[in-house]
C-alpha positions as CSV (number, residue, x, y, z in Angstrom):
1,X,-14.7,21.1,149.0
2,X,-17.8,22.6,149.7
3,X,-18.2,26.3,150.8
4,X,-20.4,27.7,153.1
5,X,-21.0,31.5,153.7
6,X,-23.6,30.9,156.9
7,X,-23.8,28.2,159.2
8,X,-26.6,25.9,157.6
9,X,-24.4,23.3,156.5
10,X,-25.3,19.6,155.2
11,X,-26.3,17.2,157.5
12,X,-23.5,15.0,156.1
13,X,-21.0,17.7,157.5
14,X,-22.1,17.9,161.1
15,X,-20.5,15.9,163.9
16,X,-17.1,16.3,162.2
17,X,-13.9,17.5,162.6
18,X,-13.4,21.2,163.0
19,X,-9.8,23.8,162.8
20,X,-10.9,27.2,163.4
21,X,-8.9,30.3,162.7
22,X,-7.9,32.8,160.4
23,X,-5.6,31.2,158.5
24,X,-4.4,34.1,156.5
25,X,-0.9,33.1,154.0
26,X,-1.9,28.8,154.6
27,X,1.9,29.2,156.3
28,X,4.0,26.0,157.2
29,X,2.5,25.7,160.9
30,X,-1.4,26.0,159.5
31,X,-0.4,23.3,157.2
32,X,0.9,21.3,159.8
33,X,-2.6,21.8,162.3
34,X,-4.7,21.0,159.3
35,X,-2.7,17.7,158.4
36,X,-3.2,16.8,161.8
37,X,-7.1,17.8,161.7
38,X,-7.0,16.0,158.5
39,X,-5.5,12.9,160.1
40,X,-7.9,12.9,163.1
41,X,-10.9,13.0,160.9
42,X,-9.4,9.8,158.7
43,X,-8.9,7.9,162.0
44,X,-12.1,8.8,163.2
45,X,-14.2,8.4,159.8
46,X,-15.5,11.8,159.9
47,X,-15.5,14.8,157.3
48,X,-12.6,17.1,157.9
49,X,-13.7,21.0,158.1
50,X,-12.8,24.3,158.7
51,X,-14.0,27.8,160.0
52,X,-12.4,31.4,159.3
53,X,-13.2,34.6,159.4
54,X,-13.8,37.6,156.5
55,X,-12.6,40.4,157.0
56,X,-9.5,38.9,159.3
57,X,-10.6,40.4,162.7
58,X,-8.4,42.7,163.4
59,X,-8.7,44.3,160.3
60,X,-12.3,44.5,161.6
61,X,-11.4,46.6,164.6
62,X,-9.1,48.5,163.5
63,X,-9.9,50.3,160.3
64,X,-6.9,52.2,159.8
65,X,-4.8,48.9,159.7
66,X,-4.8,49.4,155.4
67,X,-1.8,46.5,154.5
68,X,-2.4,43.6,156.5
69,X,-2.9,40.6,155.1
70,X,-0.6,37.9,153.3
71,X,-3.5,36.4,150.5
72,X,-6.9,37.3,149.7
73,X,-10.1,35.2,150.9
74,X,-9.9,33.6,147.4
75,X,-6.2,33.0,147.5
76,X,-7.2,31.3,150.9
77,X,-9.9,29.0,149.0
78,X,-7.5,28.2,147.0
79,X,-4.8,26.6,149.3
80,X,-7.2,25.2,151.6
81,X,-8.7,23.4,148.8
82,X,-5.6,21.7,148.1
83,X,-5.4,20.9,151.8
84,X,-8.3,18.0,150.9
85,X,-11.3,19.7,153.2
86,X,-14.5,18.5,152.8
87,X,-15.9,21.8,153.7
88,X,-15.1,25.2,154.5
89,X,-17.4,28.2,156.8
90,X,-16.4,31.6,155.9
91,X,-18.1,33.4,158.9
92,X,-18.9,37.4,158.2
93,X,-16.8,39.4,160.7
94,X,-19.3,41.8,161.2
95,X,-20.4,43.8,164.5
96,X,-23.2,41.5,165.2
97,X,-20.9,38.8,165.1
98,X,-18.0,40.6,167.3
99,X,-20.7,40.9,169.7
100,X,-21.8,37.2,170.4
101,X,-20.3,36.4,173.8
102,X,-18.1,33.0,173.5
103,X,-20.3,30.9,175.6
104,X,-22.9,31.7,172.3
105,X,-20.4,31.2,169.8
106,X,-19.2,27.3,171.9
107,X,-23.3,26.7,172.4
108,X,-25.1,28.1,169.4
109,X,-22.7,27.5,166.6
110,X,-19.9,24.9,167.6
111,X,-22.6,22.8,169.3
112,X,-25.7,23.0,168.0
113,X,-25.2,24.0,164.4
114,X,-22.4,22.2,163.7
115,X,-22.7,19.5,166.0
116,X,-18.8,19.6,166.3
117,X,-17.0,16.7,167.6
118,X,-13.5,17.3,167.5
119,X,-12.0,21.4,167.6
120,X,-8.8,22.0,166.5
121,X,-7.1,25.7,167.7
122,X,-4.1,27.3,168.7
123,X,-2.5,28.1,171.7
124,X,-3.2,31.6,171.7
125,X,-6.6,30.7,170.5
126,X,-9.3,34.2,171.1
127,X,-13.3,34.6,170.6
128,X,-16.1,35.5,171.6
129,X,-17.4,39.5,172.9
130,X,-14.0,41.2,173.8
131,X,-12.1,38.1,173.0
132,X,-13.3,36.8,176.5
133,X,-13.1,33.1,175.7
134,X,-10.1,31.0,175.4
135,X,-9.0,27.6,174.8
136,X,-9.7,27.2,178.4
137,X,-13.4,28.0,177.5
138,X,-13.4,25.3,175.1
139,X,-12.1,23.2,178.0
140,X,-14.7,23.8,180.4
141,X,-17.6,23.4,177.8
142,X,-16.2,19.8,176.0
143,X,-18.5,17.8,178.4
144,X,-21.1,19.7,178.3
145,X,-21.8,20.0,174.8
146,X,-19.9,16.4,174.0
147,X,-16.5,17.8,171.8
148,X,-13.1,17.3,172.2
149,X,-10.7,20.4,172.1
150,X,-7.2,19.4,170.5
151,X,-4.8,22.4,171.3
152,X,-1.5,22.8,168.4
153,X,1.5,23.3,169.7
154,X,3.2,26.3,167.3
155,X,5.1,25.1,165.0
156,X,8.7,25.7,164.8
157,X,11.4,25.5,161.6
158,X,15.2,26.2,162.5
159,X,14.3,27.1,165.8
160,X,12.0,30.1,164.8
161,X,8.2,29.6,165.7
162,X,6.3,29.9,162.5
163,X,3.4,32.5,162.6
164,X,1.6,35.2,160.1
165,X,2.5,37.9,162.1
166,X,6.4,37.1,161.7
167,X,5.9,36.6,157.5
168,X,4.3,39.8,157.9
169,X,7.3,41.2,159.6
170,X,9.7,39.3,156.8
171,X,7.7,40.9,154.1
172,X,7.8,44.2,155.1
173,X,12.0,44.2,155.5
174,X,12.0,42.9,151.3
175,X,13.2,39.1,153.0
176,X,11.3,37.3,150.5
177,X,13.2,34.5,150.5
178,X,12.2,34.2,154.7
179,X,9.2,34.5,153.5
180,X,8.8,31.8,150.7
181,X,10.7,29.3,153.3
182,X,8.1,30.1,156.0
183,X,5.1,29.7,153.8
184,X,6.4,26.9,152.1
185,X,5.8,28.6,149.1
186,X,6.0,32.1,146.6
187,X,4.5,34.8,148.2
188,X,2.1,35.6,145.4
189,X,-0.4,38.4,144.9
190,X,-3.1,38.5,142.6
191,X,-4.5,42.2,140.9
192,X,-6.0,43.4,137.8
193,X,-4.0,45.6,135.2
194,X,-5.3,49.4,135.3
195,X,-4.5,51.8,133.0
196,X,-1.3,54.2,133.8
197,X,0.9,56.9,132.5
198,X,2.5,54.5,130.3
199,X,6.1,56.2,131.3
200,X,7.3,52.8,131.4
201,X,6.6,52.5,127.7
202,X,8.0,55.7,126.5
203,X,11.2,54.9,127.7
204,X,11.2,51.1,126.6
205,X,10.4,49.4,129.4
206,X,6.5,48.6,129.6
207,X,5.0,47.8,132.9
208,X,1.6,46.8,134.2
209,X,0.3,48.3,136.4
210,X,-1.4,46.8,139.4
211,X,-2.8,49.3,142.4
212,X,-1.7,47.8,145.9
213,X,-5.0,46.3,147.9
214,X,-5.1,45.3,151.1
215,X,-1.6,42.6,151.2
216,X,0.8,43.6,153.5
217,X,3.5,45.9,151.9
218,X,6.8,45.0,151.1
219,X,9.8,46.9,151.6
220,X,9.4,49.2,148.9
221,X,12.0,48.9,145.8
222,X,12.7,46.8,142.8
223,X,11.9,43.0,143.0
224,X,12.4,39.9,141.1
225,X,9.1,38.5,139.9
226,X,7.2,35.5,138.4
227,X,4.4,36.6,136.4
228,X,1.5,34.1,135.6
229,X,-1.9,34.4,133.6
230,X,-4.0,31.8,132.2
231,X,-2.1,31.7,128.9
232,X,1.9,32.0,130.2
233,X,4.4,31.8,133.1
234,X,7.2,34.2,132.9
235,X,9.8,35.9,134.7
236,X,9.6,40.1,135.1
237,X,10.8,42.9,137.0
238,X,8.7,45.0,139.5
239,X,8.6,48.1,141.1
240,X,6.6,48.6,144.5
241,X,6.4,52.0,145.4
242,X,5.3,55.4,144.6
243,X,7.4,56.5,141.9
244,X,9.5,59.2,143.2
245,X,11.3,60.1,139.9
246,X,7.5,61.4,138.5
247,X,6.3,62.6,142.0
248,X,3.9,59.3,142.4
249,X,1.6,59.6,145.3
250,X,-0.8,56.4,145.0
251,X,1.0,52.7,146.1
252,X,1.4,51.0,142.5
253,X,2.8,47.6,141.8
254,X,5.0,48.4,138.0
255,X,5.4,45.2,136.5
256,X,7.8,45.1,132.9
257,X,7.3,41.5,132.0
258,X,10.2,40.0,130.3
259,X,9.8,39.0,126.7
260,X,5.5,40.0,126.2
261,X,4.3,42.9,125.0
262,X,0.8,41.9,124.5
263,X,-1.7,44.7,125.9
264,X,-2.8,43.1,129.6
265,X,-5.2,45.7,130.6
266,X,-7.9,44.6,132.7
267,X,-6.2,40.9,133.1
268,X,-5.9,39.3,136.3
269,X,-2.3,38.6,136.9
270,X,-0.7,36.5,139.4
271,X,2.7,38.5,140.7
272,X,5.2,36.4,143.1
273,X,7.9,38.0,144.3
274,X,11.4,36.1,144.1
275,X,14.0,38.4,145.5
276,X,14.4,41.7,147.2
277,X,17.1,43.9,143.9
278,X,16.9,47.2,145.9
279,X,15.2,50.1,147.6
280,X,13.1,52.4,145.5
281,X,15.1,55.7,144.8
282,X,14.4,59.1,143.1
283,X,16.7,59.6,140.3
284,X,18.0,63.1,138.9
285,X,16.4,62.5,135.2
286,X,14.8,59.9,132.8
287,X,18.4,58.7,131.4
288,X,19.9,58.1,135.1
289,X,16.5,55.4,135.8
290,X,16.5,53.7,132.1
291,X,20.2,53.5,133.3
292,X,19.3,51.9,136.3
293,X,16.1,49.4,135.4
294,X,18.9,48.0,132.4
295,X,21.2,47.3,135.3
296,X,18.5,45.4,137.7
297,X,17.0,43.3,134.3
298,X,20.7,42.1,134.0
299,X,21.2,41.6,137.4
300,X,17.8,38.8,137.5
301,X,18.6,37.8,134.2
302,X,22.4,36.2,135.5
């Protein structure tokens, strides 16, 4: 898959096949559009690709929106890759950008740069200055600029319309397994060990610790975890929150991963949550939580 960060793309990947859209978590229903997209460009004998956006959009206009999004850009790569593109635009989400008007965006990029042929969007499809234009934009232009818009249909498991807003909503409440069943998938987050208090060691129970970016937040409590690096897999324990026992104030992801004591700091690790154990709580002293954490490494270790 090759990866573009402007618009000047190979000559071999123009007049293609084109799903546009922020894609953020690669849920169920985005897998489903870009099958379909992927499908389309098979039939057709044309290379399959895709636009998104960095930052997502609406982190773009609204800056106090802090925990938003399900996986990072690379996390995105990542799944999209696996997806079989042939290529991939990551378009800067920047003001100058917000500002093209969608007959630009449908003229000067889809058209003319790209030399789309077939555009693949949602229903509720949005661009352009002030999100004027609409898949009924795309409509109006297809002749013009010789494309054909292909319009997804939401897709729907037991009934319940799969979107990123609703596994936003499911991760939030601590329903990881809603979660994992609408992504088709872990939810995984990726962060790199800092140093900490090393409380977690004192009382025998060593975490790493990983400060909370910009992935929407989980209810916040005691999780179930799968822990991977480049040299193991294992199972853990984790603690989202801000530790109310020590009067925390910064969001920190605690991780005590089972049966490792190697020093991790400054490693990448790869955290996906399994189960929701319990809230977080403030307890009356250090024997009450060692008291507790023994209970809730028994409990995931049934």
């Amino acid at each position: 898959m090759n990866i573009y960060k402007n618009l000047n793309i190979k000559e071999t990947h123009k007049n293609s096949v084109i799903a546009i859209g922020n894609f953020d978590g690669l849920h169920l229903g985005h897998q489903k559009v870009l099958e379909q997209a992927r499908l389309k460009a098979k039939k057709e004998n044309l290379k399959f690709g895709v636009i998104t956006f960095e930052p997502i959009p609406s982190m773009f206009f609204n800056q106090n929106i802090k925990y938003h999004r399900i996986n990072t850009v690379k996390q995105k790569i990542y799944y999209l890759n696996k997806l079989k593109l042939d290529f991939l635009i990551i378009i800067n989400f920047n003001k100058f950008f917000s500002n093209i008007s969608a007959d630009h965006f449908v003229s000067k990029i889809l058209a003319s740069k790209l030399k789309s042929k077939y555009i693949f969007v949602s229903q509720n499809f949005r661009f352009g200055k002030k999100r004027l234009g609409s898949t009924n934009t795309l409509k109006l232009l297809e002749k013009k600029y010789s494309y054909q818009t292909i319009i997804t249909s939401p897709y729907q498991k037991n009934k319940t319309i799969i979107s990123s807003t609703l596994i936003r909503k499911k991760i939030n409440e601590g329903n990881i397994t809603e979660v994992q069943r609408l992504l088709g998938r872990s939810w995984t987050v990726e962060g790199i060990v800092v140093k900490g208090q090393q409380r977690g060691r004192k009382i025998g129970f060593p975490t790493c610790n990983i400060e909370w970016s910009s992935y929407a937040l989980p209810k916040l409590g005691v999780y179930s975890v799968q822990v991977e690096t480049k040299n193991f897999k294992k199972k853990g324990i984790a603690n989202i929150g801000h530790r109310p026992t020590f009067k925390g104030k910064n969001l920190l992801l605690e991780v005590n991963i089972f049966g490792i004591k190697t020093n991790l700091y400054k490693k990448m690790l790869k955290v996906s949550f399994i189960k929701f154990i319990r809230p977080e709580k403030k307890f009356k002293n250090i024997n009450e939580l060692k008291s507790q954490i023994k209970k809730d490494i028994a409990k995931i270790k049934k």
